[in-house]
N, C-alpha and C positions, 0 to 999 in steps of 0.2 A: 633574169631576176626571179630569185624564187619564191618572193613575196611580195603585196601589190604594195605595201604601205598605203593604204587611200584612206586610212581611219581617222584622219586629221581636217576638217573641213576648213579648216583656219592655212591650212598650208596643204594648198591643193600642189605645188610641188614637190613635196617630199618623196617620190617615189622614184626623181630625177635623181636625189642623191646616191640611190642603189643600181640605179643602173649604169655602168661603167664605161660603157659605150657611149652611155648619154653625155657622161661627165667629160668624157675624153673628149669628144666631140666639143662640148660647152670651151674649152680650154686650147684647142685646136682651133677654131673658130675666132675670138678673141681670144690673144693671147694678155697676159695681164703685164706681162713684162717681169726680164729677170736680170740683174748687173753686169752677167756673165754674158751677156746674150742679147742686141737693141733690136733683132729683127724679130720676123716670125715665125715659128717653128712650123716643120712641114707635117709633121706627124707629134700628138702627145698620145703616149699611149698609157692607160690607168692598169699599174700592176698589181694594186690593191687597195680596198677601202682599208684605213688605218685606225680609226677611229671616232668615237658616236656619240654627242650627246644632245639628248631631247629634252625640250622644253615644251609640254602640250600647247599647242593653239599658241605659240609666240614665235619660238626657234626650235632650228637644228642646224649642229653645227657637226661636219665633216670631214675629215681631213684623209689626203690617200698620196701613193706612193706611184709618184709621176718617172715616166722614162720620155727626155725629150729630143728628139728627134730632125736632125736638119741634116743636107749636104755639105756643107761650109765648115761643120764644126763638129766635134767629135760628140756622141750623144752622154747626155749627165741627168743624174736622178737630182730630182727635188719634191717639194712637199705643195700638192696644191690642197686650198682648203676650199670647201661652197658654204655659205650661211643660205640656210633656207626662211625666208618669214614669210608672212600673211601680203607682204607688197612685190615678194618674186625674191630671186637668186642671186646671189652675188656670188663673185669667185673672184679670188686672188692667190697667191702664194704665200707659204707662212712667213716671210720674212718681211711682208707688209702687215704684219699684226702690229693694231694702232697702242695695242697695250702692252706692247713689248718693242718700244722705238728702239732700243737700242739692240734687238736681233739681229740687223745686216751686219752690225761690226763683229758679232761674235764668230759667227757664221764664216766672216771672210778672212783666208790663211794672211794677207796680207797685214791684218788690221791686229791682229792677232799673235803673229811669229813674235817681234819685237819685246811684245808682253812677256810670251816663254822665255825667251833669250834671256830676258831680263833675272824671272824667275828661276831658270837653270843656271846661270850665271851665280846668284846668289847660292844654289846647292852645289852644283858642281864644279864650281870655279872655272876653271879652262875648259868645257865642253863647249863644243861648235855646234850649232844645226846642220844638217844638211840637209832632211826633208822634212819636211813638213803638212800634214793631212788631217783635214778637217771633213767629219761625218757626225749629221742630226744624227742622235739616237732615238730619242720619245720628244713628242712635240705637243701640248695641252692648249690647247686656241687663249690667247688671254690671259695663259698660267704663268705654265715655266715650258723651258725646254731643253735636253740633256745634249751634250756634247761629248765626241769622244775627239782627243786632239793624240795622233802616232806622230810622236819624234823622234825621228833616226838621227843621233847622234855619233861625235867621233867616238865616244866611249860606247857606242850600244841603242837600243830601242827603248824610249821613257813612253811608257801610255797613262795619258791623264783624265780625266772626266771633269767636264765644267757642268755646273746648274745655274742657266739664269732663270731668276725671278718678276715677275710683273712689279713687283715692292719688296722696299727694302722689309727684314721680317728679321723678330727675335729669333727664329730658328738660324740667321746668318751670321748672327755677329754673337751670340748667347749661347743659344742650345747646344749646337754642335761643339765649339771650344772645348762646352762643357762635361760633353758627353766624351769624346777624345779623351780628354786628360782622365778622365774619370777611369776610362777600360784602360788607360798602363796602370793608374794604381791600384786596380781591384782586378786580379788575376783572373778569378770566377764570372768575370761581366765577357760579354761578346766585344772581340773586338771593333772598334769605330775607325773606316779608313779617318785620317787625319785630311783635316782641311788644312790646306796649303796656303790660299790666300785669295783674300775677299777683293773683290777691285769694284767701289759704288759703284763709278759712273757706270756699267754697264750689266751693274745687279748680277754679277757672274763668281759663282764659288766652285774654289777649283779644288778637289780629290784624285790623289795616285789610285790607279784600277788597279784591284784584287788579284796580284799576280798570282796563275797558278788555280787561280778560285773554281770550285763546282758548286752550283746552287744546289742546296741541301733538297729541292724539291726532285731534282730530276735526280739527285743521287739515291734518295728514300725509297720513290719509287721504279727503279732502276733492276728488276729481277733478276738481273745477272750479276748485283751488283751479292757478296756475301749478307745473308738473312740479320745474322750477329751484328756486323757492323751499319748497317742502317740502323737499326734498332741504337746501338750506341750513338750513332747522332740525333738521334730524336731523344734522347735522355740527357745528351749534352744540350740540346736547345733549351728545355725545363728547366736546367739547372741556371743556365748563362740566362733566362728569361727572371728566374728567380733573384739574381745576382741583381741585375739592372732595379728588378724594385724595391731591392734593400741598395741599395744608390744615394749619397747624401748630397742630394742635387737641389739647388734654388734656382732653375728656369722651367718655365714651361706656364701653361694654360690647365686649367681644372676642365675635365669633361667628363659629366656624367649620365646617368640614368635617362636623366630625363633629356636630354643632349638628345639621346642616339634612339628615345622613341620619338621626339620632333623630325628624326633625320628619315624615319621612316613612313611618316604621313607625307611625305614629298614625292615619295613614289609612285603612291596609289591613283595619281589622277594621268599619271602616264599608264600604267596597269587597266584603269577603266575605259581609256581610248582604246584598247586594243582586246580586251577582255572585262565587260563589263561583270559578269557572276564571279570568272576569278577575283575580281578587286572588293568584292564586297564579301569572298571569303580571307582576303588578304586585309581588309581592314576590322573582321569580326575576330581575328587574331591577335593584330597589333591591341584590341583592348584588352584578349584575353590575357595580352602579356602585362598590360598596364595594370589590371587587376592583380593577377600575382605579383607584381610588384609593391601592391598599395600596403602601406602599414612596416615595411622593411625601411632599416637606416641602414644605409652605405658605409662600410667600413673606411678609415683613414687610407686616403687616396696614394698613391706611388706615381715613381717616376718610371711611364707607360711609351712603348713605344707609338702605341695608337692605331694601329693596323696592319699585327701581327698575322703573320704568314710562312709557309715553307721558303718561297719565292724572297722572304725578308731575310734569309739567310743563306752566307756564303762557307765552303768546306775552304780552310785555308792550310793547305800541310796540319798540324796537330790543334786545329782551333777551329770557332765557326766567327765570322766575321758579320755585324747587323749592319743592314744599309737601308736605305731608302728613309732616311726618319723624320720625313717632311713633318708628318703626322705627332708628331710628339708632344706627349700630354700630361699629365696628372693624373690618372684613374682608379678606380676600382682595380686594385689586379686580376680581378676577375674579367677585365673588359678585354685584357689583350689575351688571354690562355680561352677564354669562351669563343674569341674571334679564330683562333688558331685550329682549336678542335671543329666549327665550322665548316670552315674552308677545306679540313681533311673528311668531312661530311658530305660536300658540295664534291668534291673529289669522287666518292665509294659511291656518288649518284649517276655521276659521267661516267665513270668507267667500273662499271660493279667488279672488275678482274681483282682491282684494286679493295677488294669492303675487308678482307680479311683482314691484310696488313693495315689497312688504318684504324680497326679496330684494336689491334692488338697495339701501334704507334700511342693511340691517343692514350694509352695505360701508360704507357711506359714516361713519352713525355710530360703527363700529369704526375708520374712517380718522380721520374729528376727533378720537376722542379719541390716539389714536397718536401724531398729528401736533402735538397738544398735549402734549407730553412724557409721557403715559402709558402705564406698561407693565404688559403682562400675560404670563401664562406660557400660551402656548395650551394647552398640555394640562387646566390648570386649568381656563381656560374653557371648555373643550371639558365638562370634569364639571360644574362650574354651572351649565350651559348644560343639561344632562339632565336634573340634580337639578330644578332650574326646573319643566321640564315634568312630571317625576313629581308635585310640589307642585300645579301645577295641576290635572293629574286627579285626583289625589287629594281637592282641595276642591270637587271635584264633587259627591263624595258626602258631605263634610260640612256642605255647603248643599242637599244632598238637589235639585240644578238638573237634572232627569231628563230632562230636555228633552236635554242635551248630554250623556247619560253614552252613545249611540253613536258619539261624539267621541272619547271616551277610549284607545280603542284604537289612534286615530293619534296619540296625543299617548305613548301607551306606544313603540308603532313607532320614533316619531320620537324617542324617547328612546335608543333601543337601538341606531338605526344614528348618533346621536351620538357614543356611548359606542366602538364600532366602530372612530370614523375616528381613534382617539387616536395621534398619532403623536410620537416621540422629539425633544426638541426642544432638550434641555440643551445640546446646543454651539455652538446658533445664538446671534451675537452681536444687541445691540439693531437694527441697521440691516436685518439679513437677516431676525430676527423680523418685524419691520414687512410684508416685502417678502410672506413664506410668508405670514401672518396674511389680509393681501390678497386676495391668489393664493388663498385656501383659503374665501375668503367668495365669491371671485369662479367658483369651478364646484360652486354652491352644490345645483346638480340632484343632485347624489350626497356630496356632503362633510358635515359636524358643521353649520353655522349651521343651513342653512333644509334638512332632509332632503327629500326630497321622497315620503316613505312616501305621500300623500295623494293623491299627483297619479294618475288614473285612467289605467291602460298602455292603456286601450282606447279610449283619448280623447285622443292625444299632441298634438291640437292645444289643448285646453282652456287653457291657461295662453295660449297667443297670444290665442284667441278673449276672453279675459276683459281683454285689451287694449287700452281703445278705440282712443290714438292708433296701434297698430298695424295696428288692423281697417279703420279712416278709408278704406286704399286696395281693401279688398276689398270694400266695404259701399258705398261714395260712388258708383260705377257705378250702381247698384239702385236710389240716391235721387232715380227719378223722378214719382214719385207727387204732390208736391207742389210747386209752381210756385215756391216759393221756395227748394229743395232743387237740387243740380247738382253734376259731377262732384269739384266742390273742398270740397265741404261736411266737414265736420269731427261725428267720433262724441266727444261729450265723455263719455259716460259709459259703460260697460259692468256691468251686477250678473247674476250668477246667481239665477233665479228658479227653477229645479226643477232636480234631478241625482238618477239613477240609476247608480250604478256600472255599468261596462259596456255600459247599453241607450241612456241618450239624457242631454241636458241644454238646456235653456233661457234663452238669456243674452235680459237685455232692455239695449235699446241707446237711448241718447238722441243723434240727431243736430243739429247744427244749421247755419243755413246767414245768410248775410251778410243776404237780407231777409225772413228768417224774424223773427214778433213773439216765438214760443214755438218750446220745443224738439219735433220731433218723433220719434212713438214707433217704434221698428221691432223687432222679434222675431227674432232666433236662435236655430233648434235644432239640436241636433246629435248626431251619429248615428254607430256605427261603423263604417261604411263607406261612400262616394262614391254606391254604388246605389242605399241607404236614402234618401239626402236626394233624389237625383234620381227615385224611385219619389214620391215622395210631393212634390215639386213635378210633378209630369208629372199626376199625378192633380188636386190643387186647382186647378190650371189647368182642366184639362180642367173640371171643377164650375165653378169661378169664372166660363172664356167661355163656356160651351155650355148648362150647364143652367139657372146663376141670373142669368147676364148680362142689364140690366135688367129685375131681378126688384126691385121698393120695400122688401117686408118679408121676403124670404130672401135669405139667403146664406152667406157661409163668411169666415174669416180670409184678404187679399187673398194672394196667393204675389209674392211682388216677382221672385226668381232662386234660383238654387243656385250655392253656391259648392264644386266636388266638393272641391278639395286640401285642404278644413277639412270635409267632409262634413256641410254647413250648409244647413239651408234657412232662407232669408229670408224673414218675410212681415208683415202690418203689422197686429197684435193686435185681434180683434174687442172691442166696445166694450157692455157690458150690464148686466144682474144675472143670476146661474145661477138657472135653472128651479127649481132644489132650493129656493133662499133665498126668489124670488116666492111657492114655494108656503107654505114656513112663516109667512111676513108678512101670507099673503091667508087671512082664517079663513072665507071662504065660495068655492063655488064659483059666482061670480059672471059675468055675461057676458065682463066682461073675460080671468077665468082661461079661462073656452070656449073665447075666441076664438082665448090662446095654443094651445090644446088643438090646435084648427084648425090653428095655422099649423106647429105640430109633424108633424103625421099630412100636412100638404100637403109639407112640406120631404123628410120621408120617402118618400114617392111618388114626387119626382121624383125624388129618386135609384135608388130602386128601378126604375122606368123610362128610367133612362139607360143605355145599352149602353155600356160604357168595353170597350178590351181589358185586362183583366188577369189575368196570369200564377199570380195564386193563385187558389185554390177551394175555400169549405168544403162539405169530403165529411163526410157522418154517421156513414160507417162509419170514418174514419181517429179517430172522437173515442172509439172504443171504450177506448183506452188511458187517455183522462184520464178517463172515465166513473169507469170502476174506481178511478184513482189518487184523485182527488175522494172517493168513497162512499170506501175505506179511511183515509184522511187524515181526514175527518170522524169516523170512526172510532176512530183509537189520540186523536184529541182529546177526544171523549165515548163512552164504548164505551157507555152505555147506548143511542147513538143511532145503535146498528149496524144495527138490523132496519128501521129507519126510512129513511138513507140506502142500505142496500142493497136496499127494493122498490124506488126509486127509478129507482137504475141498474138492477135489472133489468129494469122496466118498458121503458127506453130503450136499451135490450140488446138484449132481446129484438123492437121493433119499428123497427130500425134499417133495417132490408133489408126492409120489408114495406109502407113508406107511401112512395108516390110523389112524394119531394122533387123539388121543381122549382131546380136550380142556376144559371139560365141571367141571376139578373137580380144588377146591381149592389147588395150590401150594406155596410154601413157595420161592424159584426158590434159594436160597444161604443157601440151607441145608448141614453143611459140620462138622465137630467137633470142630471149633471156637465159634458155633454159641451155643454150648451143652453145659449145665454146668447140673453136677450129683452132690446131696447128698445125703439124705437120697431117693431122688425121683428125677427125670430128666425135667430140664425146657429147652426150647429153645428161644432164642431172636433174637431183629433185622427181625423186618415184614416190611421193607422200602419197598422190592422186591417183596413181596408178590401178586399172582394175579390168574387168571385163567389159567392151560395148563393142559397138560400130568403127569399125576404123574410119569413115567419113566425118566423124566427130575430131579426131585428130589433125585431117587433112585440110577441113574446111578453118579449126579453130586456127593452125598454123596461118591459113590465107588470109586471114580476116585479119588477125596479127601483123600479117607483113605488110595492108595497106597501110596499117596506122604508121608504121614503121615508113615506111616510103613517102607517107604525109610530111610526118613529123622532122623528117630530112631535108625534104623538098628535092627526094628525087621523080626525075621526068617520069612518066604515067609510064612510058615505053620501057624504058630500063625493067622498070618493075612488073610490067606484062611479062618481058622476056625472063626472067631469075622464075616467075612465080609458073611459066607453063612450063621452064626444065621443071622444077621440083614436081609435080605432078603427072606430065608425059614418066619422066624417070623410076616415080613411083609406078606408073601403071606396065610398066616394061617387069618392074618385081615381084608383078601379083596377078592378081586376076581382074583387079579391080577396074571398073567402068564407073564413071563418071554420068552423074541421073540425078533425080528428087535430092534424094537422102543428103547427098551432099550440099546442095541447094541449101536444105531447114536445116543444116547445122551451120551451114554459112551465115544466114539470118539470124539465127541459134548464138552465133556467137557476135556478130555485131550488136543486138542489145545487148549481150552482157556487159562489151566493153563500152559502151554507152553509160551501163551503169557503173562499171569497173572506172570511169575517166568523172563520174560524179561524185561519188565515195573517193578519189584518188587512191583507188588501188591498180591491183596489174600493173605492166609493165611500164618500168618508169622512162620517163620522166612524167610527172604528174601538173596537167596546165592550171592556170590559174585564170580567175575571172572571164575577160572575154572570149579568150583562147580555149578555156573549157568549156566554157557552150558552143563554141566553132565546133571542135573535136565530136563533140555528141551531138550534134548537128550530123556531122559529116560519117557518123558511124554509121547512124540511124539511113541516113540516103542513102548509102552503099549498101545496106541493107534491102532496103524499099525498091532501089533498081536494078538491082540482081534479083529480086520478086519478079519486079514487074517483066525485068527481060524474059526471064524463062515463060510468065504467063502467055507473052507474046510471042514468045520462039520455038518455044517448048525446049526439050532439053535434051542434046543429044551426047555420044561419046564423045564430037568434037566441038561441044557447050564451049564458046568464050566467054568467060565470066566480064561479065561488063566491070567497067573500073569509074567510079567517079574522078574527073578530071579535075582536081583540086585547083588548079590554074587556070580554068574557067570555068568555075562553078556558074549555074546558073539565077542565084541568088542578087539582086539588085542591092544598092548602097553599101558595099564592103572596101575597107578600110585594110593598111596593114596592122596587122594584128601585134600583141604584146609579144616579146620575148617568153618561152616557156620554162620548165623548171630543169635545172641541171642533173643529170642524173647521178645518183650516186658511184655507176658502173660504168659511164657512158666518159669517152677522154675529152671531149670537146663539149661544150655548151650547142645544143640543137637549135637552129630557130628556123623559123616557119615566115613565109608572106601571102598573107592569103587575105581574103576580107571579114567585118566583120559583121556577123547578122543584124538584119534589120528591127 
């Protein structure tokens, strides 16, 4: 579980809901029972949480994607749902949702076939069923839930879509008719699949699926898809969007202004449980929107789809097709085009690869619909355009998607400098509106569409670099590595794989070339300044010809060039499995893991005896500053493990000016098994650190890294003695090096930092949460403190066995098993640990 959820004191279980194990278990345990099935399942296994919605301090309601598991019976998915409140847990299946009684019939092929037959019967006169397959598509606890029903007929395959409802609703017998008929006779309107036939008793309305169809979202942004034609579906939606609210429609509901700022004060006390400073810059906005709002009238309202999106539209052969129009209203037209350009906001914030194209999207789709006789009041849109964004962060935390809630605060941003660029516009007539609307989409780096709150000042090339066809000319010099690559070749893709604000970011690039079979892969980093990337190409080179140049099983990520005016290094991505994931996957210390041990402690040496010139140097005595800052930082985070962290530092305080570090050889200084990728042969990456010291700063930081490593797996102490004295014997077979002090205070050396490193949640991931991170700095800190004290009592020879804290008998009293820890981004499996938990 990668977060505690325990911010809810009203619903001390809500953190069963995320955990999947837990839930599997709740459902495996009792089972609630299913039509298909009177016994009890021997196994439920949870393939994924589905869906979230929170109510502070009342409910949470959850629903997930069950695989159920017995001898007797072949295994079948279904939908389990938990309701969490203040008196404990309930769990059942969605098909006992009490506001939706009539779910089991829809659900069942039996209950169901008769209805089609009936229905195909009426279209296609003599067609027969022959099979018949019934699958949930989207399931809303309470709401509704989509159906897709495949019939294999004598004539062919009919695919249908049912929606049933909790109540009967004007949108089922009104809107939709209305809206159907309306897109045959208005050519220019998107088309409405046709509702086929309503059937009360079971609140179920049936629609033929979009043969053929691509969602205009994944087509849009689709890079490989031609630049031209995306651009022409985004101009066709503007116009088909414009069509629909010149529409002479008599259904719907009015919803306005003041609708959709009520809708957004319903967020904020979810927002305050979980972020109390964010919520009160989240509701110091909602006025600031209310205010600009104050003293404006709403123009005559249209017939609105009501929550417009890419995802709202289908590509159908020569047309785009609107669905989903539960939502359908009366609005401002400014309320669906300000929700749309949004959402292509909320987009360029997730994925920055994407800010170009939806900057340039959002012109164009505000130009079709323009140019199709649509008018809007910019100032208006300028506020729905905010309002939008506050709605989406807001449903961050009512879907509890904690993954994106460090997003939120550009999507506040980008609210606020929206709201900012409002400008006076009542005397422009319709021709000059058009022309400003433009113009004001068109210097979008600072105006209301696309803000650019997001874009890194310390990165001002990042939006080119995420580019490809503009990168094509910087990058295609460099593609000569592969015989089928040459200076015309073409980058068709560009995605951001890592970003640091400020320090660095990692674009991966796909090129290709006229007699290329497959695309090839090339790597972008980028750095803030011209130095950074030509330091750190000057250096892989130097490694790449000198030390590993025809080496079979070492090496490094190749360095193709540096491009300084984008402060970029280019190089062409090593290819492996990380050291960390081998070793979880490998449950013995087998010759094969030796050998990697081997090739690790060789890769090591030669760099360590590579004489490079460089300009940095780690001095022992310049780390006195972060000694301190580390041991106090560990500190104000657990004060009981003040006395702990600070013999640490004082130890390495006090013998900082007293042990004869040897500076004089090339270190790598963040050598650790993140950094390792093994295949056929062992590369290491990331030379950012790289400089002149002690090579016992390498060896010891590696050790100290692979306890955690061997913690955090829950491998036996022994395995991990044996991997950890190859790598070290094997090292000292490569050099000269003897093992004494020095190695020692960097071993200590580096167990506070990662003490500090696991309180900050940096270093190597996975990063613990609540009890399991004070376990972790607990147990760094001891491992520290008793490799002190062993040497004090041993003294320290060539053949020094570094004592190992025994994590499966610690000697700590009242421990518990511990939480599950955080999934690693790099890591294939989910790690967990059993261990206790401090007293």
């Amino acid at each position: 579980m990668d977060y505690r959820f325990d911010f809810d004191d009203q619903l001390p279980d809500l953190p069963t809901a995320f955990d999947l194990e837990a839930v599997s278990e709740i459902f495996t345990q009792k089972w609630p029972g299913h039509p298909d099935f009177a016994g009890t399942p021997e196994i439920v296994k949870v393939d994924r949480l589905q869906d979230v919605k929170y109510r502070p301090a009342e409910k949470c309601v959850t629903t997930y994607e069950l695989q159920v598991e017995h001898p007797d019976v072949l295994p079948w998915q279904t939908i389990g749902v938990l309701e969490i409140m203040p008196q404990g847990v309930i769990h059942r299946l969605y098909d006992a949702d009490p506001k939706l009684p009539w779910l089991p019939t829809v659900a069942d092929p039996e209950d169901m076939l008769p209805r089609f037959a009936a229905l195909l019967s009426q279209k296609n006169g003599s067609s027969q069923i022959e099979s018949f397959k019934v699958t949930t598509v989207r399931y809303k606890p309470g709401l509704h839930c989509v159906f897709r029903y495949d019939i294999d007929t004598t004539t062919g395959r009919q695919v249908f879509y049912g929606k049933l409802f909790s109540e009967e609703d004007e949108l089922l017998t009104e809107i939709l008719p209305a809206l159907y008929k309306a897109s045959e006779e208005i050519p220019e309107m998107p088309r409405i699949p046709q509702p086929l036939i309503y059937w009360p008793d079971v609140k179920l309305l049936v629609q033929p699926a979009v043969a053929r169809g691509v969602e205009l979202r994944n087509f849009s942004f689709d890079s490989r898809q031609e630049r031209l034609e995306r651009e022409h579906w985004m101009r066709v939606a503007g116009a088909n969007t414009a069509a629909l609210h010149q529409a002479d429609l008599n259904v719907g509901h009015p919803r306005t202004f003041e609708h959709d700022l009520h809708g957004l004060t319903e967020y904020s006390a979810m927002m305050a449980n979980v972020n109390p400073k964010l919520d009160v810059r989240y509701k110091e906005t909602i006025a600031l929107l209310a205010s600009a709002a104050k003293g404006l009238t709403e123009p005559l309202l249209v017939p609105s789809h009501g929550a417009l999106r890419t995802d709202q539209f289908i590509i159908q052969d020569d047309h785009l097709v609107m669905i989903d129009i539960d939502s359908f209203c009366w609005s401002n037209p400014a309320r669906d085009l300000g929700n749309y350009l949004a959402y292509m906001c909320w987009k360029a914030i997730r994925q920055p690869e994407h800010g170009e194209f939806v900057e340039e999207a959002g012109r164009i789709f505000l130009d079709g619909y323009i140019s199709a006789g649509g008018i809007v009041d910019d100032r208006w849109l300028t506020l729905y355009q905010a309002a939008s964004l506050l709605k989406i962060a807001g449903r961050r935390f009512r879907s509890l998607t904690f993954r994106e809630w460090p997003l939120v605060p550009h999507l506040i941003d980008a609210a606020i400098a929206t709201i900012e660029e409002i400008q006076d516009d009542s005397a422009e007539d319709h021709d000059d509106l058009r022309n400003r609307q433009i113009l004001h989409l068109s210097t979008a780096t600072s105006t209301t569409k696309f803000p650019a709150v997001f874009i890194d000042t310390e990165f001002p090339a990042l939006w080119y670099a995420l580019n490809a066809e503009m990168m094509s000319d910087n990058i295609a010099p460099l593609l000569t590595f592969a015989d089928c690559l040459d200076q015309s070749s073409l980058l068709k893709s560009a995605k951001l794989l890592a970003y640091k604000p400020g320090k660095r970011g990692v674009i991966r690039y796909e090129a290709e070339g006229k007699q290329c079979n497959a695309s090839q892969v090339v790597f972008g980093k980028l750095y803030p300044a011209p130095q950074y990337a030509e330091r750190a190409y000057n250096i892989m080179k130097s490694l790449n010809d000198e030390v590993f140049n025809g080496s079979q099983h070492l090496g490094i990520p190749q360095p193709l060039g540096c491009i300084p005016e984008l402060s970029m290094l280019v190089f062409i991505p090593a290819e492996g499995e990380l050291l960390g994931d081998l070793i979880i996957n490998s449950p013995r210390a087998n010759a094969k893991m030796m050998g990697i041990m081997d090739l690790a402690s060789t890769w090591l040496s030669k760099l360590h005896q590579h004489h490079m010139p460089l300009e940095k140097q780690f001095q022992v005595a310049n780390e006195i500053d972060n000694i301190h800052e580390w041991a106090d930082l560990v500190s104000e985070k657990y004060p009981e493990e003040t006395r702990a962290a600070g013999r640490i530092a004082d130890y390495l305080i006090d013998r900082a000016d007293r042990l004869p570090f040897d500076n004089t050889y090339t270190i790598h200084k963040d050598f650790h098994y993140e950094h390792i990728l093994v295949n056929s042969g062992l590369k290491v990456f990331d030379f950012d650190e790289i400089r002149k010291g002690d090579p016992n700063l390498d060896l010891a930081h590696f050790c100290a890294n692979f306890f955690l490593l061997a913690y955090r797996t829950n491998s036996h102490p022994a395995k991990f003695a044996r991997l950890q004295q190859r790598f070290l014997s094997t090292y000292q077979l490569q050099s000269d090096w003897k093992l004494d002090e020095r190695f020692i205070y960097f071993y200590a050396y580096s167990c506070l930092k990662l003490a500090k490193q696991i309180c900050k949640k940096r270093g190597p991931r996975p990063w613990p949460e609540g009890d399991e991170q004070r376990a972790q700095v607990w147990l760094m800190l001891e491992q520290g403190l008793t490799t002190l004290k062993y040497m004090q009592d041993s003294g320290v020879s060539e053949n020094f066995p570094l004592p190992i804290v025994d994590f499966a008998r610690v000697r700590r009293t009242t421990w518990s098993k511990a939480t599950r820890i955080s999934k690693s981004a790099t890591y294939s499996v989910v790690t967990r640990v059993s261990h206790k938990h401090l007293s």
